[in-house]
C-alpha positions as CSV (number, residue, x, y, z in Angstrom):
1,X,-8.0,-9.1,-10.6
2,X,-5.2,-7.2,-9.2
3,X,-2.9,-9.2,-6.7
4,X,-2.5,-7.3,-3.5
5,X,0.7,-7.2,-1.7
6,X,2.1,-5.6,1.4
7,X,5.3,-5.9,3.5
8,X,5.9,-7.1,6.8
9,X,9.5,-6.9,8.6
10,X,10.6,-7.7,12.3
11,X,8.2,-9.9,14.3
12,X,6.1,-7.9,15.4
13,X,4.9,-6.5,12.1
14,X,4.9,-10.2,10.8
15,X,2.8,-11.4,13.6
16,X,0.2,-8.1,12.6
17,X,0.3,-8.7,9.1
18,X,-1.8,-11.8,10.3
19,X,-4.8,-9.6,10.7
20,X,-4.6,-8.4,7.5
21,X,-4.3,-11.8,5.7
22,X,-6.5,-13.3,7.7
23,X,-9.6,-10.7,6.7
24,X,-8.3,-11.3,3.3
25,X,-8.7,-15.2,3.7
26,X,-12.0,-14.3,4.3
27,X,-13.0,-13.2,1.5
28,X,-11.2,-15.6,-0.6
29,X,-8.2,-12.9,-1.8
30,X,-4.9,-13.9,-1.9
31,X,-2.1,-11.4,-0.7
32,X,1.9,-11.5,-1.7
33,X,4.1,-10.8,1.6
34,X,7.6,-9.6,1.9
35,X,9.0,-10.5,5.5
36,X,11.9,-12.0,6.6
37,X,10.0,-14.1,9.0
38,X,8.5,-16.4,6.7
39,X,7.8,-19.4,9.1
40,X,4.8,-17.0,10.8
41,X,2.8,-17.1,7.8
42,X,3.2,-21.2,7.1
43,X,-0.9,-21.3,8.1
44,X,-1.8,-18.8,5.6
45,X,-3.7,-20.1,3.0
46,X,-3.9,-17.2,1.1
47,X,-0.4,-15.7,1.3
48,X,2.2,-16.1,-1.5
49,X,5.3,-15.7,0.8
50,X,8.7,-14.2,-0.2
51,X,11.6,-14.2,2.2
52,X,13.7,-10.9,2.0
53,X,16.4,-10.4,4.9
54,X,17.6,-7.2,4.1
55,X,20.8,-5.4,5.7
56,X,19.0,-2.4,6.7
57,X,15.2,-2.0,6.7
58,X,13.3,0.6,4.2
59,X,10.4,1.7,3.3
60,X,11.4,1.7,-0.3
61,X,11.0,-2.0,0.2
62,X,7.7,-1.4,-0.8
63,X,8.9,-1.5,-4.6
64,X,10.2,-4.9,-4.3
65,X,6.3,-6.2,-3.0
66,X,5.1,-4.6,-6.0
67,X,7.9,-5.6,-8.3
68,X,7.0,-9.8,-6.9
69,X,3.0,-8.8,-7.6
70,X,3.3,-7.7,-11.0
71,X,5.7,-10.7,-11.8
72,X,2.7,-12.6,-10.7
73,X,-0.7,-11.2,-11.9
74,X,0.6,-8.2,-14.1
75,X,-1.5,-5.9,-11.3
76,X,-0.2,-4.9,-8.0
77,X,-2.1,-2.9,-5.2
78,X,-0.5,-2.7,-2.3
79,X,-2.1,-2.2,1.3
80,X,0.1,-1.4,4.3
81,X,0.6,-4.2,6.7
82,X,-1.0,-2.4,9.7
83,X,-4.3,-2.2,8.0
84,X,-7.6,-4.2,8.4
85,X,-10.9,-4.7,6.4
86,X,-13.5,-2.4,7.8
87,X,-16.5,-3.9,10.2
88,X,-19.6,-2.8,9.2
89,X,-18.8,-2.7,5.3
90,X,-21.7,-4.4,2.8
91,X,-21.0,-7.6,1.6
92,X,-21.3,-6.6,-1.9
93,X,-19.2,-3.4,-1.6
94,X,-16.6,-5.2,-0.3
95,X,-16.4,-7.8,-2.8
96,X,-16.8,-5.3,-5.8
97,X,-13.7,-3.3,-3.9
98,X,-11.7,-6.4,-3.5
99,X,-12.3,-7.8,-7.4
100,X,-11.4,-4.3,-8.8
101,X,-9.8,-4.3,-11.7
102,X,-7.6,-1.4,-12.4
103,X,-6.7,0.6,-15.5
104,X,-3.0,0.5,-17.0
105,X,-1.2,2.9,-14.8
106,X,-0.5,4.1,-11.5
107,X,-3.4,5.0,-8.9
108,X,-2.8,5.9,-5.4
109,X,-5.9,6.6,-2.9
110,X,-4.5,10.5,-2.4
111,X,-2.3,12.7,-4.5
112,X,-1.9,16.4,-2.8
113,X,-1.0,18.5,-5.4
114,X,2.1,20.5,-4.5
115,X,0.2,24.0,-3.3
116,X,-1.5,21.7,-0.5
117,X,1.7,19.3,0.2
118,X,1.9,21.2,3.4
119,X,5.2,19.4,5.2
120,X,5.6,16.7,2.8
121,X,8.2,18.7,1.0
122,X,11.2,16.7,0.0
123,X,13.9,18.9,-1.2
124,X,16.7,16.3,-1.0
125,X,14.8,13.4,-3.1
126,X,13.8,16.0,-5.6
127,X,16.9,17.4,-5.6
128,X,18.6,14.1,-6.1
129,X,15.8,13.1,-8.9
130,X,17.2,16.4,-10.9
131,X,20.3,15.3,-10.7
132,X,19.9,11.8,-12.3
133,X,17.4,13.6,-14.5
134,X,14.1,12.7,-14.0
135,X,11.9,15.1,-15.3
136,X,8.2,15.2,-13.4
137,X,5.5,17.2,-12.4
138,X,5.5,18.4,-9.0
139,X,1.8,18.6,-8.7
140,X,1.9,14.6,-8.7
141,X,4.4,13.5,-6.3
142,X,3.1,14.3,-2.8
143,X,1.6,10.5,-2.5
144,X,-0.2,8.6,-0.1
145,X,2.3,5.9,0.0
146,X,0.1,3.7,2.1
147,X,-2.1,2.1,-0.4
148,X,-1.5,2.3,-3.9
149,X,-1.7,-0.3,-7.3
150,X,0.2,-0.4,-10.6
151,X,-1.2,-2.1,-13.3
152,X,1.2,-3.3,-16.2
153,X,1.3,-0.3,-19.0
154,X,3.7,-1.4,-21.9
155,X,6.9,-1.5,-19.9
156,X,6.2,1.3,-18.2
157,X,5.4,0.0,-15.0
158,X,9.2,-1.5,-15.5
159,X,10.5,2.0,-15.7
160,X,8.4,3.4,-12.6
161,X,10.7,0.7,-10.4
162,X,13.3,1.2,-12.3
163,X,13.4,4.8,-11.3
164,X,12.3,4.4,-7.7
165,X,15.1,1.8,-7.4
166,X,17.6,4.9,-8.9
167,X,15.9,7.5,-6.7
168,X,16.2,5.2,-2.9
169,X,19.6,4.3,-3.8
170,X,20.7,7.8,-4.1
171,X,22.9,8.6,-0.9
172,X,20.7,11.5,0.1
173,X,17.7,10.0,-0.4
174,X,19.0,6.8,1.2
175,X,20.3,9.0,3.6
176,X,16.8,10.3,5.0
177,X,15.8,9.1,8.8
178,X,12.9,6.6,8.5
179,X,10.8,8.6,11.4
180,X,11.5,11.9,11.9
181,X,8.9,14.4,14.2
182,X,7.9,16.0,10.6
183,X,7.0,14.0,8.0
184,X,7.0,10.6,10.5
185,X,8.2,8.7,7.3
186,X,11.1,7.9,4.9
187,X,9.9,10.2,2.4
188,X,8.8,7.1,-0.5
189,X,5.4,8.6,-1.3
190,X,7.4,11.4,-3.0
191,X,10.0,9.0,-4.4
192,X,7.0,6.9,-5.5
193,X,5.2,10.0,-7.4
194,X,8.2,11.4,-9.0
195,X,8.9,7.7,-10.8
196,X,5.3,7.5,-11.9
197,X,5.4,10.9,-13.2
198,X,8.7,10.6,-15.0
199,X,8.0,7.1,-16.3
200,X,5.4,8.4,-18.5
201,X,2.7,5.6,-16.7
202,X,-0.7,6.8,-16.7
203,X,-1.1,8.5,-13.4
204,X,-4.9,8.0,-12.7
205,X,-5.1,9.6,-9.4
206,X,-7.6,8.7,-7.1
207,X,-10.8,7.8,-9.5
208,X,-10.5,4.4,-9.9
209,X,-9.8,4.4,-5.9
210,X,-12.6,6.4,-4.8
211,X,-15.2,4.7,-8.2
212,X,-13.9,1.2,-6.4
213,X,-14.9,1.9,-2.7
214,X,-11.5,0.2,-2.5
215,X,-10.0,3.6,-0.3
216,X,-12.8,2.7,2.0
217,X,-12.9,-0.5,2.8
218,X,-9.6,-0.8,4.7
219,X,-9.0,0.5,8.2
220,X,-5.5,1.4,9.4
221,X,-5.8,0.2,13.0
222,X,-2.6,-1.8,14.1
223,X,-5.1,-4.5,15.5
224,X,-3.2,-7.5,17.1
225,X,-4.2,-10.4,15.3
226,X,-4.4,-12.7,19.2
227,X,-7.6,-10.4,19.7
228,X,-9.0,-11.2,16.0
229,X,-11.3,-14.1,17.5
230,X,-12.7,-12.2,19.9
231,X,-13.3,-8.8,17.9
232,X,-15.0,-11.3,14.9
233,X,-17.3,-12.8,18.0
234,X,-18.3,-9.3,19.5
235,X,-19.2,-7.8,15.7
236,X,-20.9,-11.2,15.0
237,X,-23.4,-11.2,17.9
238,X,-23.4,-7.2,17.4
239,X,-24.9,-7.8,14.0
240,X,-27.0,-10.4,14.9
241,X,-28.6,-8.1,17.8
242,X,-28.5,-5.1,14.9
243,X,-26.3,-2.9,17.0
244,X,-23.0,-3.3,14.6
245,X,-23.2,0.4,13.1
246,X,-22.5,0.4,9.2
247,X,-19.1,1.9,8.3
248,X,-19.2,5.2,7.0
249,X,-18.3,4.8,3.5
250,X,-18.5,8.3,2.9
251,X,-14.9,9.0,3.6
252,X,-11.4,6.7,4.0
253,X,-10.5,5.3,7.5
254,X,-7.0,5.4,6.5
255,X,-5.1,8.5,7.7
């Protein structure tokens, strides 16, 4: 089973990764977390916790979760802190989704191939990956960075963080703001396809994703984890009156 991982900096994000663990607890699947307030998840059953105080926050921080899981269980996915388990979601789907076991490679719940990239253009990282000579395909490196897994593939999992690690300490990608009224991001989706492509990992796509129901059984909702008792109550006695509606598995709730 792949180990699932996320990262959570600055209290606020700490005290919402809560939510996530806790529906994890749940259902009896541990989670790796990367915070630097370590002391919030003491209660956690189900969290393997690893301090990290950086200088400067990143989103490329997101390596290091994965780098910790794969140290671990040889399988990482990783799950954006801000993101719940979805009411209304079978029992059984969501077990089979959280058991998944993934094929050596790379898998990420949406790849936009270059044509449909729209604004998620990064001319600066992929300027910066020519440069250090990285050679990719651009239809693979507009990435959903939000939930993602690499599963060990002879070393080349090594060589997909080894590159992203080359790639986010480049000045210009460094560089990039983390929010910006664009692309609202610190452009590692594109850092994050342009290592899986030029690692030579087995980029799977979204198949085993999408096979797995495991792109549509999170929610990205921000919930704050004080309300978690009452929101389990009201969907408790809402399915006991048969008025919680089933999710609609039919698409992600993740955008």
């Amino acid at each position: 089973m792949s180990l699932f991982c996320t990262m959570a900096f600055g209290e606020r994000y700490a005290r919402q990764a809560r939510y996530l663990i806790a529906d994890l607890r749940d259902q009896n699947v541990p989670i790796l977390i990367l915070t630097d307030h370590p002391g919030l998840f003491r209660r956690c059953g189900n969290a393997l916790v690893h301090p990290l105080y950086p200088r400067r926050f990143s989103y490329h921080l997101k390596k290091e979760a994965v780098r910790a899981a794969l140290a671990v269980a040889g399988s990482a996915t990783f799950i954006d802190a801000d993101c719940v388990l979805r009411p209304g979601a079978p029992a059984h789907l969501l077990h089979q989704a959280l058991v998944h076991r993934f094929s050596p490679g790379f898998h990420c719940w949406k790849i936009f191939s270059i044509a449909e990239a729209g604004l998620y253009l990064y001319p600066a990282t992929e300027a910066a990956a020519k440069e250090l000579g990285i050679t990719y395909d651009r239809n693979v490196i507009t990435c959903q960075e939000m939930l993602f897994n690499v599963t060990a593939e002879e070393g080349k999992e090594s060589t997909f963080l080894e590159l992203w690690d080359l790639l986010a300490n480049h000045p210009d990608v460094a560089s990039l703001p983390l929010r910006d009224p664009v692309h609202g991001g610190g452009g590692e989706g594109t850092v994050m396809g342009i290592s899986s492509s030029g690692s030579g990992i087995t980029i799977h796509g979204s198949k085993e994703m999408d096979h797995s129901m495991l792109s549509r059984v999170f929610w990205h909702c921000a919930l704050d984890y004080r309300m978690r008792p009452w929101h389990k109550a009201r969907a408790s006695l809402f399915a006991r009156c048969g008025l919680l509606p089933p999710a609609d598995l039919s698409r992600s709730a993740l955008a």
